[in-house]
C-alpha positions in Angstrom: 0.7 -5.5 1.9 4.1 -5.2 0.4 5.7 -2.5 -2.0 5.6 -4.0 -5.2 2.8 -6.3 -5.0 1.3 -5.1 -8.3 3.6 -5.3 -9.9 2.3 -8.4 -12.4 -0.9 -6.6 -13.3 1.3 -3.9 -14.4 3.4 -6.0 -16.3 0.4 -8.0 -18.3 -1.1 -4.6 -18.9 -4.2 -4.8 -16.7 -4.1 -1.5 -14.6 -6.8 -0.6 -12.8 -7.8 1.7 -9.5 -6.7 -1.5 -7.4 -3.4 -2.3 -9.0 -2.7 1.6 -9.3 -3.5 2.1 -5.5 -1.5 -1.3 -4.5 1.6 0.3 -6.3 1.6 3.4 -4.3 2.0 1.6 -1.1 6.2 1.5 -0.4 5.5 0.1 3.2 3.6 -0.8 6.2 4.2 -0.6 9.5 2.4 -2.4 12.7 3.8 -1.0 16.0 2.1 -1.5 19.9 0.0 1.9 20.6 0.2 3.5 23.5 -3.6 4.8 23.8 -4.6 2.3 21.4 -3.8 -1.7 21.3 -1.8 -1.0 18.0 -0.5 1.7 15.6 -0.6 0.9 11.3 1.6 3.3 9.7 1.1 3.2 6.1 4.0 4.7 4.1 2.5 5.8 0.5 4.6 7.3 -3.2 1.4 8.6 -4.3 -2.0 9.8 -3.1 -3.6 7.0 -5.1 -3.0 4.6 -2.4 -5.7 6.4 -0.1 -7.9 4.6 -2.1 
């Protein structure tokens, strides 16, 4: 995942949940956990990316 990754179905007009959600993802982040094996930090513009 990578900020701006919908941004072509934006661009030819075909929004949907999926592109919408895509688009509120500005970064991702994958560290080593230290009670788990890793840690995914998802950094989100909008609540539409929960979905």
């Amino acid at each position: 995942m990578s900020k701006g990754r919908s941004r072509i179905p934006f661009e030819t007009g075909k929004v949907t949940i999926h592109s919408l959600s895509a688009f509120a993802v500005d970064d991702v982040e994958i560290t080593k956990g230290t009670k788990v094996p890793i840690v995914i930090k998802v950094y989100m513009s909008n609540s539409a990316g929960i979905y």
